[in-house]
C-alpha positions in Angstrom: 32.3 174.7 -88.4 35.2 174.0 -85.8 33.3 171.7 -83.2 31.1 169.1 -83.8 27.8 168.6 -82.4 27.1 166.0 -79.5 24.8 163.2 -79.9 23.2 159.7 -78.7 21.9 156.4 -80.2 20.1 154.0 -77.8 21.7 149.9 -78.3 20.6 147.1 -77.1 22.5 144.7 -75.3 22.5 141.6 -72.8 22.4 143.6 -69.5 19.4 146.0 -70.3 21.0 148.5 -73.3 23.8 151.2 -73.5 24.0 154.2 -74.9 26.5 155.3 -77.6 27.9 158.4 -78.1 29.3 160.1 -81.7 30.4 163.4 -82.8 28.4 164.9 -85.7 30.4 167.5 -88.4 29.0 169.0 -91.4 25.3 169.5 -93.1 22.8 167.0 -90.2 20.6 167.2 -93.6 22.9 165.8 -96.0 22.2 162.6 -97.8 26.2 161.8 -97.7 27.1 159.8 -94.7 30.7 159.3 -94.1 31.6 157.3 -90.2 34.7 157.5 -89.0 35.6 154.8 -86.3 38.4 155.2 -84.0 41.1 152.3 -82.2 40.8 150.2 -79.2 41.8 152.9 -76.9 40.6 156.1 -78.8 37.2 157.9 -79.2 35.7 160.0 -81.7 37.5 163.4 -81.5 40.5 161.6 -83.1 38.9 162.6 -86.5 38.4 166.3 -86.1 40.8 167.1 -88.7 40.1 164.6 -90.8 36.2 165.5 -90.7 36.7 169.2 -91.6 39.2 168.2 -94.3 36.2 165.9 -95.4 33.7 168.4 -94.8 35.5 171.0 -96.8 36.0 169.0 -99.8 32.2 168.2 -100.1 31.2 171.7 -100.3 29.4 171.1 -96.7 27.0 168.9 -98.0 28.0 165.8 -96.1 27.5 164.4 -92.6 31.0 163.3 -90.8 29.7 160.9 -87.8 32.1 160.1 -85.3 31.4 157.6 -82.6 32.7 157.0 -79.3 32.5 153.2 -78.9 31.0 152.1 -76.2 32.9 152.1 -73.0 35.0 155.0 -74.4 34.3 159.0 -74.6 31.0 160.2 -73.7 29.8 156.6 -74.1 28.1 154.3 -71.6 30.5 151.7 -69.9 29.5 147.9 -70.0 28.2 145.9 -66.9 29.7 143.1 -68.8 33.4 143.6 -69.9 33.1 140.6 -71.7 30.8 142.1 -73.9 33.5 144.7 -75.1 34.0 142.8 -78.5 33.7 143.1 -82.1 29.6 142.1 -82.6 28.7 144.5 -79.5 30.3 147.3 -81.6 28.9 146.3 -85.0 25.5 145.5 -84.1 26.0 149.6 -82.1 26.6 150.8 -85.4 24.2 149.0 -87.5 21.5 150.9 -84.5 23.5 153.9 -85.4 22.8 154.1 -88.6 19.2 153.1 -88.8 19.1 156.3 -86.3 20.9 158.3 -89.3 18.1 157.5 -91.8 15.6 158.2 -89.4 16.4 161.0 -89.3 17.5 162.1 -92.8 17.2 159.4 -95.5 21.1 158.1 -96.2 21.8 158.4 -99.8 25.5 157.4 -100.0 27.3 155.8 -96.9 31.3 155.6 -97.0 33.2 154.2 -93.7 36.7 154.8 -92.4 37.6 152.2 -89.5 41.2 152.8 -87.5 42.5 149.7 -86.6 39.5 148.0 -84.5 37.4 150.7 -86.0 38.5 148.7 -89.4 37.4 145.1 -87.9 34.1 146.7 -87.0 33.9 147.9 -90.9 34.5 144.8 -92.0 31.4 143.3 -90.6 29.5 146.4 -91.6 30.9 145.9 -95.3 31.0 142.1 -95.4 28.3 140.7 -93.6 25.2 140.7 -96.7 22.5 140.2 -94.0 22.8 143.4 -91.9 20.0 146.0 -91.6 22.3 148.8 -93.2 20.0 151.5 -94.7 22.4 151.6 -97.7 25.6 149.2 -98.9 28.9 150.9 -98.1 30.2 152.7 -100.8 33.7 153.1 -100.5 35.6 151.7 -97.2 38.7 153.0 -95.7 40.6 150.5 -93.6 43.7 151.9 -91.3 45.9 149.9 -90.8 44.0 146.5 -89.8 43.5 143.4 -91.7 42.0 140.3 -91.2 45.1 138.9 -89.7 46.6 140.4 -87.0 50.2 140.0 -85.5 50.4 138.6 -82.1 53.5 141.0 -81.4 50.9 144.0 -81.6 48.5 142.1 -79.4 50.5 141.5 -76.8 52.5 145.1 -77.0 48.6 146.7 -76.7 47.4 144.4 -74.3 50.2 145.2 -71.7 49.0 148.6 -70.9 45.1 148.6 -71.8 43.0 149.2 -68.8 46.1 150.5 -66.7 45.1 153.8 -66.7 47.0 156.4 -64.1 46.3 159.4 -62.7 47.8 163.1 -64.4 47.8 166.0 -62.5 47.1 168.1 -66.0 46.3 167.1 -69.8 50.1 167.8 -70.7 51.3 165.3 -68.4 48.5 162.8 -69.4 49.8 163.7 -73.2 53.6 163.1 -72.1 52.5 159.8 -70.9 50.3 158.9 -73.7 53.0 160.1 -76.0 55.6 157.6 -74.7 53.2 154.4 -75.5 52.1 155.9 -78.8 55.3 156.9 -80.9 54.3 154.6 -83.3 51.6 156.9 -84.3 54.6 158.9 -86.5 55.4 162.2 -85.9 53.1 165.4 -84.5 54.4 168.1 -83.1 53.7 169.2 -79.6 50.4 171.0 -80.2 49.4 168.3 -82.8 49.7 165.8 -79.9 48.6 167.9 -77.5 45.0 168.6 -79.5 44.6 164.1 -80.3 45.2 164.3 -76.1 43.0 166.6 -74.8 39.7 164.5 -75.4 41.3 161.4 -74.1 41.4 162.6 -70.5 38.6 163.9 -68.7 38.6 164.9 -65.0 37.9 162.2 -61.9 34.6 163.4 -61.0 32.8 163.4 -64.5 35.3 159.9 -65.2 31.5 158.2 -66.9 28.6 159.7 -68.2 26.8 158.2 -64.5 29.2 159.2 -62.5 30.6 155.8 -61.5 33.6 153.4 -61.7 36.0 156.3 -60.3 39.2 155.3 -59.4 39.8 155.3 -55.4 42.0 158.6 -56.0 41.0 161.2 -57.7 43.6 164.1 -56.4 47.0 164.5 -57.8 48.6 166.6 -55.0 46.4 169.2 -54.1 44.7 169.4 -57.5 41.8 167.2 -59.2 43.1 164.2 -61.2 42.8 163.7 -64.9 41.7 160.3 -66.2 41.9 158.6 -69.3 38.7 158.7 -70.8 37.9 154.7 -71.1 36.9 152.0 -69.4 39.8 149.9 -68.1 37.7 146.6 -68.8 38.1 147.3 -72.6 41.5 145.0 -72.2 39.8 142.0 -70.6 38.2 140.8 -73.8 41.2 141.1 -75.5 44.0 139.7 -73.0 41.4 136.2 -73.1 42.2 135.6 -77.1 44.3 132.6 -77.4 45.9 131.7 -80.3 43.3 129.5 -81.6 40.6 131.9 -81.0 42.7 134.8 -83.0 42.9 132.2 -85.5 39.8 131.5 -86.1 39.0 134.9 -86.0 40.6 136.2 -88.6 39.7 133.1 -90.8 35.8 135.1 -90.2 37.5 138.2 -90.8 38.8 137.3 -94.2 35.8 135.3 -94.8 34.0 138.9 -94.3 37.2 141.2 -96.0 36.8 138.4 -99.5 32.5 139.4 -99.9 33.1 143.0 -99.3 31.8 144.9 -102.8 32.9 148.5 -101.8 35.6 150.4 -103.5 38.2 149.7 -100.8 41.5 151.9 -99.5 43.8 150.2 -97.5 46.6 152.9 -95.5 49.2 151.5 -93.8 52.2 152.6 -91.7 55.4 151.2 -93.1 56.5 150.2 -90.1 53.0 148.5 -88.5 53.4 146.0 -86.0 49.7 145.2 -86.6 49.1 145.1 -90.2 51.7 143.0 -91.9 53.5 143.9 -95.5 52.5 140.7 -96.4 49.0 141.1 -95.0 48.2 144.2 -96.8 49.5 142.9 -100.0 47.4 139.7 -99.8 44.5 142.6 -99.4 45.5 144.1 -102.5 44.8 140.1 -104.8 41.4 139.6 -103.0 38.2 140.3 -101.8 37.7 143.8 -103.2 41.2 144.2 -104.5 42.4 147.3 -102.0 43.8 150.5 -103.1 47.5 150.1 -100.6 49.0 153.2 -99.4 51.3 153.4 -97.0 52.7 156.2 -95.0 56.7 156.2 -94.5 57.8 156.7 -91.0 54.8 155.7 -89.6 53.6 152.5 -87.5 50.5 152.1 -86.1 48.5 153.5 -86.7 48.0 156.8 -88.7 46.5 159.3 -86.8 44.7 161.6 -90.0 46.9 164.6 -89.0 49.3 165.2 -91.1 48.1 166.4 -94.8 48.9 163.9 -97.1 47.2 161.5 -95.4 44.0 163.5 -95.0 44.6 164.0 -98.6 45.1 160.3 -98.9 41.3 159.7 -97.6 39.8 163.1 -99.5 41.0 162.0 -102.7 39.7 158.6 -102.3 36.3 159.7 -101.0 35.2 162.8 -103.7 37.7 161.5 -107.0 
């Protein structure tokens, strides 16, 4: 299998519902769930790797679901920005998952969460009174914590939403590539393949053809677009320091009741998740598993083998 299949989940929200889109790999009748959730900026092809790696490990019998948050891939876009927050995505999942056992009974649910994919996990894994048609089982967090630095905040808030125009997915790549060497190192083509589902051209920028940008032409050619919403950033540039404070007090409040068999990767040189941070992770709550990646910041992108083989092992061992 070397595409996934496309599919939607219907969510409710305060201005009349959304839809949300995810990527599905693997057996659509197995009783194995594993979710992947991408980063602030990122959507659900991120994990194509990863999910064959995964897929391949389990002999096929699994299901690899990979969402596009909302406002990001071949999601719906909010009417509200201000909605573009943590509980939004969680409660999408949650509606995502009762989907799942609708339609084939969920036996075993794992969860791998990059970065804001790993806050939304730790509501999912931590909050006792969700709907969740099974406890997660084991929980993958990427480099995210309860506690995050300001330093990465601001760095990530100065270019969210200020998307450009490419005149091909190579230049959008070179100019995603300059904002993301943190990521570690990919070659070209490894680059390259993460890129080419974050760009999408003008005219088919949402799934209802609105909120183009004023030009879509690059020259004499069609422009290519990043593939989110630019409001994603407005939620996030209006967190003061007391509100990130007492958000991650809920946050470890959430990490300290999870029960799952926990992994924590890291890239040793994170701006985001902290040494000290990710050790504190490692003496509470469900006692992560730390690994962390050398030459690497944030976040790992699942490319290069060991750490697939970092997730793999921790999933099926």
């Amino acid at each position: 299998m070397t595409e996934p299949t496309l599919h939607y989940v219907a969510c409710d929200d305060a201005q009349g519902g959304h839809r949300m889109a995810y990527w599905q790999w693997g057996d659509a009748h197995s009783a194995h769930v594993v979710i992947c959730v991408h980063g602030l900026t990122r959507q659900g092809r991120d994990f194509d790797l990863l999910a064959q790696a995964i897929v391949e490990r389990a002999g096929g019998d699994v299901r690899v679901v990979c969402p596009d948050v909302v406002g990001r891939g071949r999601s719906d876009w909010l009417r509200d920005p201000s909605l573009y927050q943590v509980p939004v995505y969680a409660a999408d999942m949650v509606a995502l998952i009762a989907q799942l056992q609708r339609e084939q009974a969920i036996g075993t649910l794992d969860y791998l969460g990059t970065s804001m994919g790993g806050l939304i996990g730790f509501v999912l894994a931590g909050h006792k009174e969700l709907p969740l048609a099974r406890p997660i089982r084991r929980f993958v967090a990427n480099d995210v914590g309860p506690t995050i630095e300001p330093v990465a905040l601001q760095r990530i808030g100065a270019y969210v939403g200020k998307n450009g125009s490419y005149e091909s997915v190579q230049a959008a790549a070179d100019a995603m590539w300059a904002l993301s060497t943190t990521f570690g190192p990919h070659t070209p083509q490894q680059w390259l393949a993460l890129s080419r589902h974050m760009v999408v051209p003008a005219s088919q920028r949402t799934a209802d053809g609105s909120a183009k940008l004023e030009s879509t032409v690059v020259g004499d050619k069609e422009a290519w677009l990043l593939h989110y919403d630019p409001a994603i950033g407005v939620a996030l540039r209006a967190i003061t320091p007391e509100a990130a404070a007492q958000g991650g007090a809920i946050m470890w409040g959430l990490y300290d009741a999870i029960e799952a068999r926990t992994l924590l990767t890291r890239g040793a040189e994170s701006d985001l998740l902290s040494r000290e941070t990710a050790l504190a992770m490692t003496q509470r709550g469900p006692h992560a598993t730390l690994v962390e990646f050398e030459g690497v910041g944030h976040a790992p992108t699942f490319v290069d083998p060991a750490q697939i083989a970092a997730v793999t092992n921790f999933l099926f061992d």
